[in-house]
Rosetta silent file (secondary structure, phi, psi, omega in degrees, C-alpha in Angstrom):
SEQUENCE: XXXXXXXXXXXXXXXXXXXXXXXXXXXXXXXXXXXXXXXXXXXXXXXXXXXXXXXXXXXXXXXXXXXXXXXXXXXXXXXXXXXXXXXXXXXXXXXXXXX
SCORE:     score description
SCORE:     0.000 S_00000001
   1 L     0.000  147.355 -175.017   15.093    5.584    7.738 S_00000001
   2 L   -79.591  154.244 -176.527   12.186    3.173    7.774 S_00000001
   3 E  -137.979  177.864 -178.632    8.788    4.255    7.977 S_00000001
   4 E  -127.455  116.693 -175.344    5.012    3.188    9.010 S_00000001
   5 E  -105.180  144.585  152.207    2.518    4.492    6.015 S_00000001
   6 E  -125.554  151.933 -163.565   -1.384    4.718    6.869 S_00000001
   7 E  -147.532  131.759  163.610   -3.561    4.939    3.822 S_00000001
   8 E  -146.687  108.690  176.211   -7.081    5.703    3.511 S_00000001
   9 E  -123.877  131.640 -179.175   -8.731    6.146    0.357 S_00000001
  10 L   -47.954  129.467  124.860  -12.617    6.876    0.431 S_00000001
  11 L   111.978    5.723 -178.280  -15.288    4.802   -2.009 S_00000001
  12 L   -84.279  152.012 -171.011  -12.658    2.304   -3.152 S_00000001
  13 L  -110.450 -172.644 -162.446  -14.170   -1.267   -3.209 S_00000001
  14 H   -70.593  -25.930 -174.481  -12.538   -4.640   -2.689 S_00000001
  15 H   -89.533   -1.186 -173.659  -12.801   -5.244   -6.695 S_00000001
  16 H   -96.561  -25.672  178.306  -11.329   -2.130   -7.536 S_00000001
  17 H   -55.213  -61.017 -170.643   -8.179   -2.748   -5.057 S_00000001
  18 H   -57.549  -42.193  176.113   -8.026   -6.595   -6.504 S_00000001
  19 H   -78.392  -62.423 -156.964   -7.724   -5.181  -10.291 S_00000001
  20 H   -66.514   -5.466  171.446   -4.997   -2.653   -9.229 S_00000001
  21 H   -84.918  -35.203  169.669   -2.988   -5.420   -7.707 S_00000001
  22 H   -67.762  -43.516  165.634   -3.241   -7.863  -10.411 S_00000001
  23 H   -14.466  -80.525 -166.054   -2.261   -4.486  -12.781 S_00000001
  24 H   -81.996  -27.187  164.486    0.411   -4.318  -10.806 S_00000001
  25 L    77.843    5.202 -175.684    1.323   -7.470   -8.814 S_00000001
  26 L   -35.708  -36.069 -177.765    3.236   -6.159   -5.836 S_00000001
  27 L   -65.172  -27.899 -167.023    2.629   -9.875   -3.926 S_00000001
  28 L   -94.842  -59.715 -156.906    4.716  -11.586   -7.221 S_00000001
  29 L  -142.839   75.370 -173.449    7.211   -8.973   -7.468 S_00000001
  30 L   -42.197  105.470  164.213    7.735   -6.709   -3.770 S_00000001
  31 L   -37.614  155.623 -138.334    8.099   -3.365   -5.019 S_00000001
  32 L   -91.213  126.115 -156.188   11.859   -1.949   -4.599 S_00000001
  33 L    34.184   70.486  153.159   11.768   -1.282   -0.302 S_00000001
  34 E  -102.715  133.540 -172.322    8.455   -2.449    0.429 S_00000001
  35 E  -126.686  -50.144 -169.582    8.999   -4.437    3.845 S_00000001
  36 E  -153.808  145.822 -172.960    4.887   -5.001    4.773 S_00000001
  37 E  -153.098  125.523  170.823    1.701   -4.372    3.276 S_00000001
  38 E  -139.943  138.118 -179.162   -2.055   -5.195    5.072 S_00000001
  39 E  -157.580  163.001 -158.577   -5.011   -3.375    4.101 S_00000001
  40 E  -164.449  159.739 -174.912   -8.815   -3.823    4.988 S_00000001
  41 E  -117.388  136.418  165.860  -12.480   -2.297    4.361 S_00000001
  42 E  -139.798  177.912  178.892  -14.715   -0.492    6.157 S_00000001
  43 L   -43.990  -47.630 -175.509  -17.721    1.517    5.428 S_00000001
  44 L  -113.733   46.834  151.467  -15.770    4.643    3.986 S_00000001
  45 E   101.213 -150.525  152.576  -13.385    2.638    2.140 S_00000001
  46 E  -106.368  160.995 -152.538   -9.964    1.574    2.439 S_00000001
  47 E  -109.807  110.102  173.994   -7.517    1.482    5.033 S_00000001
  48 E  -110.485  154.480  165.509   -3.944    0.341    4.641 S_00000001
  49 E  -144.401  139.398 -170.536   -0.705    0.459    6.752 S_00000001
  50 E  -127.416  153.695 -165.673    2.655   -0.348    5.061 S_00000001
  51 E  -150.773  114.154 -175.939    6.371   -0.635    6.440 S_00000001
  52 E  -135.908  172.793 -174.271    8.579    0.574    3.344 S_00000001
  53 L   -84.306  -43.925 -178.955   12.700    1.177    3.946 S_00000001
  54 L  -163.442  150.890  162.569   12.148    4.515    3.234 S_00000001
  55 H    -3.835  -90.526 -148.713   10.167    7.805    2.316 S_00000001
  56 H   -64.988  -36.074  178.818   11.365    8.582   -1.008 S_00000001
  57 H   -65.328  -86.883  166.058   10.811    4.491   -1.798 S_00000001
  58 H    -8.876  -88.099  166.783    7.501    4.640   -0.586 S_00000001
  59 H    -9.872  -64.389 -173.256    6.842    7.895   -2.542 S_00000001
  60 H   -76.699    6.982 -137.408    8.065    6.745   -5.828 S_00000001
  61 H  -146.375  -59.666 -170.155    5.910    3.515   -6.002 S_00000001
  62 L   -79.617    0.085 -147.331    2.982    5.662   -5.297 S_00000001
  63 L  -117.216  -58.979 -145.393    3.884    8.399   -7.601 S_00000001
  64 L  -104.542   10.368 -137.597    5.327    6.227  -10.553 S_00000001
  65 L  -159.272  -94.324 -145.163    2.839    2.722  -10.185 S_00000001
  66 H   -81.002  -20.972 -165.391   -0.160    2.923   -7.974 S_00000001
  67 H   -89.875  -69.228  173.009   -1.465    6.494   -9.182 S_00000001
  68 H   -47.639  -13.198 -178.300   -1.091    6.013  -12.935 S_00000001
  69 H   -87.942  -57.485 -156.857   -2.649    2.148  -12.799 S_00000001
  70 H   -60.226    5.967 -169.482   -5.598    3.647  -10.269 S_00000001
  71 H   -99.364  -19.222  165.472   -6.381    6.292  -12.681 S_00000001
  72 H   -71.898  -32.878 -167.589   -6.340    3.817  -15.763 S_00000001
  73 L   -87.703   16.809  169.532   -8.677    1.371  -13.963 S_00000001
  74 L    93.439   -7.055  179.607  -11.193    4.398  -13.056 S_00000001
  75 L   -75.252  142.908  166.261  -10.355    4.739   -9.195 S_00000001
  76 L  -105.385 -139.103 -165.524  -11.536    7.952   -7.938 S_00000001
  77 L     2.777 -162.148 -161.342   -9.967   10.586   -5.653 S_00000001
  78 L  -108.180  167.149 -177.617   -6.846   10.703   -3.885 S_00000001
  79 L  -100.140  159.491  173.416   -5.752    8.557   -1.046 S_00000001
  80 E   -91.778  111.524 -173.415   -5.275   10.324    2.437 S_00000001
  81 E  -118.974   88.228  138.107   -1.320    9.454    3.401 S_00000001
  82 L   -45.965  159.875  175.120    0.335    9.800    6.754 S_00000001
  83 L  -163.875  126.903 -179.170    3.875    8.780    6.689 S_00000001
  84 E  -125.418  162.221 -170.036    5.797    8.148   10.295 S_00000001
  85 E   -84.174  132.188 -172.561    9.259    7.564   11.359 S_00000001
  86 L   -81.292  157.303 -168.166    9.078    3.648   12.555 S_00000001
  87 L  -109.140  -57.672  167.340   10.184    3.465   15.967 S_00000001
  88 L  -170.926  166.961 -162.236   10.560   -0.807   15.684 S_00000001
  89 L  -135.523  132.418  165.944    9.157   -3.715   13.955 S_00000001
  90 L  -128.101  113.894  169.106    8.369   -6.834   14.917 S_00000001
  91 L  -100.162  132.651  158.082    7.583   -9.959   12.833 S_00000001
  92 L   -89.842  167.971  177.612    6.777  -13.156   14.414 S_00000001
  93 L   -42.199  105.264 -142.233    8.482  -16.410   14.255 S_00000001
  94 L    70.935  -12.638 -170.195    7.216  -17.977   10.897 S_00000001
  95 L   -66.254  120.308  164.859    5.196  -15.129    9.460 S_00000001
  96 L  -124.971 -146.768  172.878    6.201  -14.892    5.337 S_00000001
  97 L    19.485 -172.894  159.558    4.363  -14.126    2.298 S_00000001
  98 L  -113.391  170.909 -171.478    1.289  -13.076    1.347 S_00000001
  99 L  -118.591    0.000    0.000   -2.230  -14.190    2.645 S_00000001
């Protein structure tokens, strides 16, 4: 079942985000059921929401990827993870890639 992830992890900055992506590259090569990924900054750090195919996908990407790269590049604490059953999705007419 598909799901809608919110992510918040406290004190991370924009340059520490930008080295775990090139690390990892998720825009060049879409992690195995990643369906959407947007994330943004505010004062107590960052916020993300994701549309993965499923739980266990979702999981294993954070578990076997994004924890061991943020822990090589120095990110601290843990991210705060909700994880909901998606109800529906909508994409508009033209939207692809990333920006």
């Amino acid at each position: 079942m598909a799901v809608a992830v919110t992510v918040h992890w406290a004190d991370v900055r924009p340059e520490q985000y930008d080295a775990l992506q090139e690390r990892i590259r998720w825009e060049e090569k879409a992690p195995d059921g990643a369906v959407m990924h947007a994330a943004w900054f505010a004062s107590d750090g960052i916020h993300v929401v994701d549309v993965w195919e499923d739980k266990e996908k979702f999981e294993r990407f954070i578990r076997e990827d994004i924890m061991p790269a943020a822990g090589e590049l120095g990110m601290q604490g843990e991210p705060e993870v909700q994880i909901f059953p998606l109800h529906r999705r909508f994409v508009a007419p033209g939207v692809t890639g990333a920006a």
